[in-house]
C-alpha positions, -999 to +999 in steps of 0.1 A: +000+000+000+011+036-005+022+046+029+032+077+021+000+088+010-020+070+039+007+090+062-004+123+046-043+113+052-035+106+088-019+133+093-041+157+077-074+141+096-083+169+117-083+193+084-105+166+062-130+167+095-129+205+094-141+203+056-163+179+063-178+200+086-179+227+066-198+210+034-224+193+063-232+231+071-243+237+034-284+229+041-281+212+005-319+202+006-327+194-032-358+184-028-375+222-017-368+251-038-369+269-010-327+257-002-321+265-038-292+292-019-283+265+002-276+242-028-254+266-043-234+273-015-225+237-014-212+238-052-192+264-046-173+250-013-170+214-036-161+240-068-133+257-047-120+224-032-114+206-062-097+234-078-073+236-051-070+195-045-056+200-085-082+191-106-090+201-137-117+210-160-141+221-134-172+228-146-209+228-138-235+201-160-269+215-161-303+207-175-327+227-159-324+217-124-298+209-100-263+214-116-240+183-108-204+191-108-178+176-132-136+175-131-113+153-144-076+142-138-068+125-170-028+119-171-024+081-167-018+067-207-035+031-214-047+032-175-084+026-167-107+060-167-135+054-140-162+077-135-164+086-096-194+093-082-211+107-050-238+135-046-240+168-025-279+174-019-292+160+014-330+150+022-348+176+044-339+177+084-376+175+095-386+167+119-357+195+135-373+188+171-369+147+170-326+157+166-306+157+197-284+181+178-287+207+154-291+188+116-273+212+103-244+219+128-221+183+127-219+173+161-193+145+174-206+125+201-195+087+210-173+082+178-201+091+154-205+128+137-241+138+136-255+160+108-278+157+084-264+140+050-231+131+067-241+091+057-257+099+029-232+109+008-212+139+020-184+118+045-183+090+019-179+114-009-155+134+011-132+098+018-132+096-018-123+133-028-098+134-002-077+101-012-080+115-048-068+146-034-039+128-016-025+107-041-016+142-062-005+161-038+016+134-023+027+111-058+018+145-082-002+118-101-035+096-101-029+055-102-054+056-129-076+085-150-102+101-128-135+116-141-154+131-112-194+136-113-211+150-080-249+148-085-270+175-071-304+153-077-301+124-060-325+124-032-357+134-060-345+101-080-319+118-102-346+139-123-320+152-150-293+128-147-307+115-181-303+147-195-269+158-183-254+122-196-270+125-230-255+160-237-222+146-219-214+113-234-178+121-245-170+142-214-185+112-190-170+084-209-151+062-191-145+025-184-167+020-154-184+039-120-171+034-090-194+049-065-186+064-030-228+064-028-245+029-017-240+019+018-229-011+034-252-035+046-237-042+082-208-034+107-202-068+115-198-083+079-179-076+056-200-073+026-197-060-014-233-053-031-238-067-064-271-055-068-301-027-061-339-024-069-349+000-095-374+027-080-399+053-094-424+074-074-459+093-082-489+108-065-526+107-066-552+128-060-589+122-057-617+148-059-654+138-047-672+173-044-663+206-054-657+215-014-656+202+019-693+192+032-714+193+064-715+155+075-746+162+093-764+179+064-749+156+035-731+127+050-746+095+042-755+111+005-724+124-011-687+106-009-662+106+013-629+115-002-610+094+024-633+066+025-630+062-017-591+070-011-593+038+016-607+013-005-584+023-035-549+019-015-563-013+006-570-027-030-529-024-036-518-058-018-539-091-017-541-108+017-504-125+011-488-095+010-484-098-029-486-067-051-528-068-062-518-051-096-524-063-132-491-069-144-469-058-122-447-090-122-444-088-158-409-098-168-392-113-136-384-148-135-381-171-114-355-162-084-322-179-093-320-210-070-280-203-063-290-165-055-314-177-030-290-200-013-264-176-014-287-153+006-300-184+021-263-191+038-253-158+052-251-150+086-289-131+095-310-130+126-340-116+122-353-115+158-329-085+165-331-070+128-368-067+138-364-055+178-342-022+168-372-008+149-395-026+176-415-040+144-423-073+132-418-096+096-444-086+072-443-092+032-448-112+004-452-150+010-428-176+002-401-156+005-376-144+031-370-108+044-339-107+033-352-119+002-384-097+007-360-066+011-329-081-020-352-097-052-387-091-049-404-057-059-420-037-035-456-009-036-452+012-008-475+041+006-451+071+012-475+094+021-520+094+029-538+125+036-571+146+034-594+160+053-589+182+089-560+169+107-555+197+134-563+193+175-596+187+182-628+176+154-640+192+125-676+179+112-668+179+076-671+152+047-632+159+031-640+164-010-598+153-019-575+130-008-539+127-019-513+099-016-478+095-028-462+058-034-434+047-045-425+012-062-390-006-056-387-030-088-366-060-091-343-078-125-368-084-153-394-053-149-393-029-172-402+008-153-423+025-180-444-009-181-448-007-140-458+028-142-485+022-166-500-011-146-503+013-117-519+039-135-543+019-152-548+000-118-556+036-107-581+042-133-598+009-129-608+014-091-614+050-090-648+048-086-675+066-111-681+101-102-644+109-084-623+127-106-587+109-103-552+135-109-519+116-110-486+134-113-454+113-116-429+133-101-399+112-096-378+093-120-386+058-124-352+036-130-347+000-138-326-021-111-291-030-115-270-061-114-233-062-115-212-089-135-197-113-112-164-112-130-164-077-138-126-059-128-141-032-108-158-059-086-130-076-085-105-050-069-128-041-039-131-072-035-091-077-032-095-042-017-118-055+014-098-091+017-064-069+022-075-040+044-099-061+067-081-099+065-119-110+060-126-120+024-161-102+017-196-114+009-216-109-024-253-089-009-278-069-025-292-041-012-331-034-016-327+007-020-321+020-051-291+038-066-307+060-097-272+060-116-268+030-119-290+022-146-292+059-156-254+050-165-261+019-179-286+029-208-268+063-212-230+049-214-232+015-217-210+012-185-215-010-152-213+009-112-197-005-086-206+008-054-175+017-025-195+034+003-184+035+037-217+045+050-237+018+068-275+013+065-277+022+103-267+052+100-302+067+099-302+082+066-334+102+058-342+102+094-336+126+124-300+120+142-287+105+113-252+099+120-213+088+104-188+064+124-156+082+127-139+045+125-154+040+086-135+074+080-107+058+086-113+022+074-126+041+043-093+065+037-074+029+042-098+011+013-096+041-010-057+041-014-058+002-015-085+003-047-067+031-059-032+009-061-052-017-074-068-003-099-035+011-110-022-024-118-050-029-142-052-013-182-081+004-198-082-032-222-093-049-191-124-034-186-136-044-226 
């Protein structure tokens, strides 16, 4: 390993924490326009950093909303060129008064940094920025060519990625993604995921009356928005837990037996897996939760509301309801065909008389599978084996990352992901939090993959 440049991180810790810090204070919220100033503020300290870490070609890709951020180091003939990836905007804080600290003012307390977006993705971007950043200050040189993209749409389902890639293809071209987004499944295995669901999102609205209504003057004689709204989302799942939608499982087949073993075979219990959220196993049947969570697709209500929901009553018949859903899809199920089975499932049980609005406001990708041979997979998993002594296992993980079949269809490329974020880490949620020990352990793996990726050629990769 390059001790030199591990030396350089070590000493240096106390300065990548400081700008740490300062990128958590950026309230990088993409998904209200209202942080819009916040957003920016963020490219700018990321702008300014990788100017002075010594990369080049800085620039901002656009296409009408959130700009990712793109620089390249590109001085390593007949090396591989890997696209390296990570994103800046952060999910809203709410609810502030459920945090113990301030979201927004990175706290250290019992070896963990709290702040909001310091799991997800700003401490595992920063690990990989700040190796980067190490191996040229320290060698004057990158082990391999470097093409940096730092999304600022993420967290609303990467709405322009698409976009950005399309009018980018020659600029983002590269070999393969290696991704400081997509945590780590546990702290106690040692684990490299092969594999996410694809994900898309939309909203419904139903209207029964042109305005709220006296329920003692009119109920009994006119709909209830809620009660129509009730019988629509309880029509979702059939009594097993299977997904009640016309063609839905169009296109999956039947689970590979040696994937189910393999998931069969690692080391899970689910009694305390299910007492830290103090909940219990629900899902499809026939199938395992961590087969439930891995390689079957998923209809989820997100959000259900309508009518008066302040203190007290309100004696009115509610005239709209909304709810917002999201759908986590597995190998073999084509998005734009899922969409449209919801939709029409919609359609079909909105009753007559209720006017039915549906806006798809998220992107909807396909999920992603990594070859089990390919060279990227192949050097963390060397990566892993050398820095821990523990040869990894092969997991999935049932959340979605949107680039990597964005990338896929756009340039033709496979993403591996190299988080050192852990899906405990309460991502999304109040208190969510950053071990300072997976800085470290992830500084470590970053010059290791780095080295090792060094060793390859582009030719491997085709």
């Amino acid at each position: 390993m390059t001790s030199a440049v591990l030396e350089h991180l070590s000493s240096n810790r106390d300065d990548i924490l400081q700008r740490l810090f300062d990128l958590l204070r950026a309230k990088s919220v993409s998904t209200d326009p209202a942080y819009k100033p916040e957003m920016k503020k963020a490219r700018e300290i990321l702008f300014h950093r990788l100017a002075k870490f010594g990369f080049e070609n800085i620039q901002e890709l656009e296409e009408g909303g959130h700009p990712s951020l793109y620089a390249d180091w590109l001085h390593a003939p007949e090396k591989p060129t890997l696209l390296v990836y990570g994103h800046y905007d952060v999910q809203p804080s709410d609810p502030d008064d459920a945090w113990d600290s301030p979201a927004f003012e990175p706290t250290i307390r019992d070896g963990r940094i709290y702040a909001r977006g310091v799991s997800d993705d700003k401490a595992p971007l920063s690990i990989a920025l700040e190796t980067l950043a190490a191996f040229i200050k320290v060698e004057g040189k990158l082990p391999y060519n470097v093409k940096l993209l730092i999304e600022g749409e993420e967290e609303l389902g990467s709405a322009t990625l698409a976009k950005i890639i399309a009018s980018n293809k020659n600029l983002l071209k590269a070999d393969a993604v290696l991704s400081a987004d997509g945590a780590r499944w546990r702290t106690d295995l040692q684990s490299v995921n092969v594999g996410s669901r694809g994900n898309g999102g939309l909203e419904f609205s139903i209207r029964t009356a042109s305005k709220d209504l006296h329920s003692g003057r009119f109920g009994g004689a006119v709909p209830n928005a809620l009660h129509v709204m009730s019988r629509i989302v309880a029509g979702f799942h059939s009594d097993s837990g299977a997904v009640n939608v016309d063609g839905f499982y169009d296109g999956i087949t039947t689970a590979d037996p040696e994937v189910r073993k393999d998931i069969q075979n690692l080391s899970f219990d689910e009694e305390p897996f299910f007492q830290q959220m103090e909940s219990s196993p629900y899902g499809e049947a026939g199938f395992s939760t961590l087969e439930r969570m891995w390689i079957r697709p998923t209809l989820e209500l997100n959000g259900l509301f309508g009518g008066y929901t302040g203190e007290g009553g309100k004696t009115a018949i509610p005239c709209t309801a909304t709810a917002k859903l999201t759908t986590r899809m597995v190998p073999g199920q084509d998005p734009d065909h899922v969409r449209d089975c919801i939709i029409r499932h919609l359609k079909k049980h909105c009753p007559s008389g209720v006017a039915l609005e549906i806006s798809v406001n998220r992107g909807w990708v396909a999920a992603n599978e990594v070859p089990p041979t390919h060279p990227l997979l192949l050097a963390a998993e060397k990566t892993i084996l050398e820095t821990s002594g523990v040869k990894p296992e092969r997991v999935r993980v049932g959340s979605t990352l949107p680039l990597s079949d964005i990338i896929k269809q756009g340039l033709g490329i496979d993403t591996i992901m190299f988080s050192f974020s852990t899906a405990d880490e309460d991502f999304h949620a109040p208190n969510e939090f950053f071990r300072l020990s997976s800085l470290d352990e992830g500084l470590k793996a970053w010059v290791k993959i780095s080295q090792i990726i060094g060793e390859q050629v582009s030719s491997d990769y085709q």
